[in-house]
N, C-alpha and C positions, 0 to 999 in steps of 0.2 A: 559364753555370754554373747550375743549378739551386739555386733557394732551399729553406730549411729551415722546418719550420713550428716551433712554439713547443715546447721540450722538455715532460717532465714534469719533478719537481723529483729523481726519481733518476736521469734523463736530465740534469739540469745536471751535476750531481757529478760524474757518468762523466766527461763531457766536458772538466770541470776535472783529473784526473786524467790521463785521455787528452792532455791537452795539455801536462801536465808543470807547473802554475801554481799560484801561491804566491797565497795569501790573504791580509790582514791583518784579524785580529780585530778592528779599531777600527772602533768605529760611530760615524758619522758623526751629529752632533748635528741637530735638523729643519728641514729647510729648504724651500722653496717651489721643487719641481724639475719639470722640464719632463715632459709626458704621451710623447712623441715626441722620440727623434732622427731629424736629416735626416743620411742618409750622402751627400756628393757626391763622385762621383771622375772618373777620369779614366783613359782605354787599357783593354786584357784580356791579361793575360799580364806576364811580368814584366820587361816594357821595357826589356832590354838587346839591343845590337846593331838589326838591323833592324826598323823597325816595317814590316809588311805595305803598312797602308793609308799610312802615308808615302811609303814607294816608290812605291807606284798614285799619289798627289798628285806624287808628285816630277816621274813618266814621264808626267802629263798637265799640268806645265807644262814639257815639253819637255827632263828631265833624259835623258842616257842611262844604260844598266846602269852602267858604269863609276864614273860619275860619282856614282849610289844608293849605290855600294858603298865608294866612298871618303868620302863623307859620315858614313856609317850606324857603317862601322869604323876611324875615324879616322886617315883617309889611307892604307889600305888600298888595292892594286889588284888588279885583277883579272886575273892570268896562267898560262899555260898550267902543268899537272901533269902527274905520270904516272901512267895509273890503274891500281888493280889490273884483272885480267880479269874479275872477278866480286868480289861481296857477298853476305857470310851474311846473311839479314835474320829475326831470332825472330817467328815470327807464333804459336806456341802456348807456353807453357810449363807447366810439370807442376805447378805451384804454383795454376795456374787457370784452370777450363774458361770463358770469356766467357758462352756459352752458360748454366751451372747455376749460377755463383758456385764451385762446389766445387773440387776436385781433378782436373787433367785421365784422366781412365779409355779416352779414345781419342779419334781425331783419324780427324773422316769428309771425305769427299773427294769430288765429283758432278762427273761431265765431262760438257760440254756443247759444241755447236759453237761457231766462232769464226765471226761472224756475216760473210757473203760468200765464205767462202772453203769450205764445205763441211764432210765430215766427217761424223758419226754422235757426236761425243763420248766414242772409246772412248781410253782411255790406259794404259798398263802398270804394273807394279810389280814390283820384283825387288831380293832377298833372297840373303844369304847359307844353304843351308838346313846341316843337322846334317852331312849327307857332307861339306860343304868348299866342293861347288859353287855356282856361283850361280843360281839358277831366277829366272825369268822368267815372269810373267801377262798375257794382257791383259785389261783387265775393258770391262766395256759402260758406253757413255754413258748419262745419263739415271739412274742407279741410285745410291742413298748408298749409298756403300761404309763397312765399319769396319775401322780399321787398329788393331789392342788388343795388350797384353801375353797370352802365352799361352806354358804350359811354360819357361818364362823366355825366349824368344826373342818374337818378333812375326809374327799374323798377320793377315789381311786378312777379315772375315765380309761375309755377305750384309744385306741388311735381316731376313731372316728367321730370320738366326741363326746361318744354314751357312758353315763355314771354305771357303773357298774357293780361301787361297794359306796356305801355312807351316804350323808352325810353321820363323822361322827359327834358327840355333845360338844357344845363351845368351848376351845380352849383345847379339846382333844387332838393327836396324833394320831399314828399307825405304828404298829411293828409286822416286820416282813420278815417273814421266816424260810428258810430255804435249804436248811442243814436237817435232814433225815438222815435216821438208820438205814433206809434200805433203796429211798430212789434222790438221793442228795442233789442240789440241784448248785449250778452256778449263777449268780446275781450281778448282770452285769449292770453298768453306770456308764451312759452314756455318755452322760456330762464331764464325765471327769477321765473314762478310759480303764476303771480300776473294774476289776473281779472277787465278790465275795464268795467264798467256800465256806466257813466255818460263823460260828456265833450268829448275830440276826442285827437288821437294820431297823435303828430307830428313827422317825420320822413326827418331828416335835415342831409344834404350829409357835411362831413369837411377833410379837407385834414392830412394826419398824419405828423410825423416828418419823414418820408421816402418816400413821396411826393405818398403816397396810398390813395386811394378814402376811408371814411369810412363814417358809421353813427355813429348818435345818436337818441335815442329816446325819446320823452318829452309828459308826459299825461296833457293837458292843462283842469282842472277838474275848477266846483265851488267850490270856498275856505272851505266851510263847507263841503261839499261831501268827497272833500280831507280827511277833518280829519275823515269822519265815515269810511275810510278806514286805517285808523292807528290801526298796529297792537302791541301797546304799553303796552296795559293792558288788564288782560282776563278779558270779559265781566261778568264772576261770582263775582268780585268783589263787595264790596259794594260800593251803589248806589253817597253816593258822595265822596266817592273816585276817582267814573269815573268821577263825572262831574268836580273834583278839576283837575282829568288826560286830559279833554277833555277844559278845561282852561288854562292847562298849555304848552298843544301843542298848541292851535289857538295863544297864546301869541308868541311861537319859531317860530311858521310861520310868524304872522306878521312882529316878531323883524328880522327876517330873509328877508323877503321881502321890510322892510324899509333899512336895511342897504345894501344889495347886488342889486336889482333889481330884476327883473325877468328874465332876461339874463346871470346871471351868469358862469362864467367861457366861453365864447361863443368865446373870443377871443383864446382859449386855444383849438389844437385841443382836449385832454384831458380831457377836460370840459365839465356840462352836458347845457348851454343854457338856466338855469333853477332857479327857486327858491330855491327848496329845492331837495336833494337828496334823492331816495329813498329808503336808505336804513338807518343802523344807524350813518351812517357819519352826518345826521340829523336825521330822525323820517323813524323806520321801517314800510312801507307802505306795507299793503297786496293788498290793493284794494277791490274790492267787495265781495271776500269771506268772509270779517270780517263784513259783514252785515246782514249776513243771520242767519236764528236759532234764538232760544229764546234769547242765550248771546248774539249773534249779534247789535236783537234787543235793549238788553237793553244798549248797546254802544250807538246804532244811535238814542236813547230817551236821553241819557246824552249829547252828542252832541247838539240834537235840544233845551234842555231845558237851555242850555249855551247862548244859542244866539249867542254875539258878544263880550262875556266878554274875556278880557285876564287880564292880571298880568299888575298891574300898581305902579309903585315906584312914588310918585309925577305923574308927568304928561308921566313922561318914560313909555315906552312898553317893560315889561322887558324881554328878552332874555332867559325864564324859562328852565333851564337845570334840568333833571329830570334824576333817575339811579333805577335801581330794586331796590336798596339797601342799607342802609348806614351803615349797623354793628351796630348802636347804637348810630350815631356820624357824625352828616353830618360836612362836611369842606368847605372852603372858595375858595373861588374861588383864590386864591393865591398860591393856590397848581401847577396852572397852568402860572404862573409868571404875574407878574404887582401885581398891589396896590388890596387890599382885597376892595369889595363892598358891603355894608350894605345891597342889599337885598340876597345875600349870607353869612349867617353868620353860623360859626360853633354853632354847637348847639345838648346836647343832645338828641333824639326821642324815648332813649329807655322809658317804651317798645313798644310805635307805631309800630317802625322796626320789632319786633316779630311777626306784623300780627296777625293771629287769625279767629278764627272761622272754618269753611272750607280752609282757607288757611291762614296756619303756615306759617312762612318764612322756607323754608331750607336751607336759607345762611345765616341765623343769625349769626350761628357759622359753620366754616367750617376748615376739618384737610386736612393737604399735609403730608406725611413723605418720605423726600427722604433720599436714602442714601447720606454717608460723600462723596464717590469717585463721584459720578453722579455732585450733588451740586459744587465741586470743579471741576471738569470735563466740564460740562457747560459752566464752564465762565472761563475757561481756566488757572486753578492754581495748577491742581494736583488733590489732595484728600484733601477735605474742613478738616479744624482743631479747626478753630473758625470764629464765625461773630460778629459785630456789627453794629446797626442799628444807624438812624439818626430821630429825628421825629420833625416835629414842630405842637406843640398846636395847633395852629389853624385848619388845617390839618385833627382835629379829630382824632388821632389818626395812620395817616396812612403815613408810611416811607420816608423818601425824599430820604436817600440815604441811603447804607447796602455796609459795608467794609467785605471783604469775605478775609480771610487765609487760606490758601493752602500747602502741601508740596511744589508746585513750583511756590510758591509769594504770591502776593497779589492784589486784585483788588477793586477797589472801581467802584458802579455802584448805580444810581436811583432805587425808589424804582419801578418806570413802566417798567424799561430792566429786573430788578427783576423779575417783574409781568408776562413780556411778555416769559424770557425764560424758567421758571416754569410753565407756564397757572395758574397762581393765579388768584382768582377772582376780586381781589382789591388787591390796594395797606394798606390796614390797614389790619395789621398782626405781628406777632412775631413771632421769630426765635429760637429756643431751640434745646441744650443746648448753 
């Protein structure tokens, strides 16, 4: 996570505002206070359920999948489902283009071959148009294409500007097809960086909250295909470590697709119409570039050799939450409010979490040092003089809440406002002196 440089002092303010945090007017009488805090913590992410690099330690001292997954979700096992035939997966939403920051205004689309197999990179698009029928284009590889709102319907422009396909009837989309038997093409997304191989792209017109035409964009893939394109864990890993990683996502997709639907958020224009997000708001998706290459491959062999198992509590589909990292100490899902659930239980993993082999953790143990004025400055109290933190056990180890003194107050804040206005990696850390 990227660090922050020192605000200005109407940059602190915002910041206190923005974070919703309470001052107290008492000034603290003078004292002899430290130039420097040292932050030390521990993991990346917020260490419930599976730690990453744990699993990779676990599977190179000899754990199997099974055995990661019943550790990781507390006596969880790992058994067969039934899966849907496909997954919505939101790669664009109308709330924001990746590409400008702004508003999405259109969703471009570049086909190119699928490296061995041939092709030219041409793939189609087709629309319902105004008569009723459905038309049909094929457009060439090699070309960004734009897919925009136009006459209230949607059409397809050249790079130079020229409509090429639609408009289609009001209210209509597109679907983009690029998966052939015999010259398959790849679907690239400029906006985002990602590669479609398999299933096709839906492209669904929604109105904003400023009554503006926008899209969305949605890769309707097979359920499995989806996951060989997660890009959650590097393929050097060991071997069942992927397949415990490649268990515990098909488990978040299902439990994601049993509880939301496949249309999620659709009434929202905000929303992606979708099972799952593609980013880490659920399961960062590359797409097809995370298939390719030797580590690829050995992704898309843990994949296939998983079948259809996911994480099972009793007969539940557990919801497998999964983090780079736990420091040493995963925590309960309590951390996040409501009642602690038995297949998330705090638990030591050191030293799984140290990883190993070709790959150490580097966030086992990690240092921040900021200064007194910055730290106090931040959150709006002057120049820090002392803290105190808040932890609960189960928690593993990782902050709830951190009372900050300041020459000008005091301010009490979570240990994630912590986390977020530091870039800390986690919430489990200490605070010195």
């Amino acid at each position: 996570m990227p660090g922050r440089g020192r605000l200005r002092a109407a940059g602190a303010s915002a910041l206190v505002l923005a974070l919703g945090l309470t001052v107290g007017g008492n000034r603290p009488s003078a004292l002899a206070a430290p130039s420097t805090f040292q932050i030390v913590g521990g993991g990346y992410g917020h260490g419930i359920g599976m730690s990453q690099y744990g699993a990779h330690g676990m599977a190179l001292r000899g754990a199997s999948a099974g055995r990661i997954i019943g550790f990781y979700y507390g006596g969880s096992t790992a058994r067969p489902a039934t899966l849907p035939a496909t997954i919505r997966v939101g790669l664009l939403q109308a709330a924001r283009d990746p590409s400008t920051g702004g508003r999405l205004g259109q969703v471009l689309v570049r086909g190119v071959e699928v490296p061995g197999l041939g092709g030219s990179g041409r793939f189609t698009v087709s629309g319902v148009a105004t008569s009723g029928r459905v038309h049909t284009r094929a457009l060439a590889g090699h070309v960004t294409w734009s897919i925009r709102p136009q006459a209230g319907g949607t059409s397809v422009f050249d790079p130079g500007g020229t409509r090429v396909f639609g408009p289609t009837r009001p209210g209509a989309g597109v679907v983009v097809r690029y998966q052939t038997a015999s010259r398959p093409t790849r679907l690239l997304l400029p906006q985002t960086g990602q590669q479609l191989r398999w299933g096709r792209l839906d492209v669904h017109l929604v109105r904003d909250d400023r009554g503006t035409l926008r899209q969305r964009a949605v890769a309707v893939l097979p359920f499995n295909h989806y996951l060989r394109g997660l890009a959650e864990m590097p393929g050097s890993f060991a071997n069942e470590a992927l397949q415990a990683q490649a268990i515990a996502a098909r488990s978040y997709a299902l439990a994601a697709v049993l509880a939301r639907g496949q249309t999620y958020g659709a009434r929202r224009w905000d929303g992606c119409r979708c099972a799952v997000y593609a980013t880490v708001r659920d399961q960062a998706y590359a797409g097809y570039a995370k298939e390719t290459g030797y580590w690829g491959a050995r992704w898309v062999a843990a994949v296939r050799a998983t079948g259809s198992l996911v994480v099972r509590y009793g007969s539940r589909v557990v919801q497998a939450f999964y983090s780079s990292s736990s420091g040493g100490y995963t925590s309960s899902n309590a951390q996040w409010g409501g009642a602690p659930l038995p297949w998330y239980p705090s638990r030591s993993d050191d030293p799984y979490d140290r990883g190993g082999g070709s790959h150490p953790n580097p966030n086992f143990r990690w240092r921040v040092d900021v200064s007194a004025a910055t730290l106090g400055a931040r959150l709006g109290v002057g120049t820090a003089l002392a803290v105190a933190e808040t932890k609960v056990p189960s928690w593993g180890g990782r902050v709830s809440t951190i009372r900050v003194r300041g020459t000008g107050g005091t301010v009490t804040v979570t240990g994630s406002q912590f986390r977020s206005a530091f870039g800390l990696k986690s919430t489990k850390f200490h605070v010195t002196p």
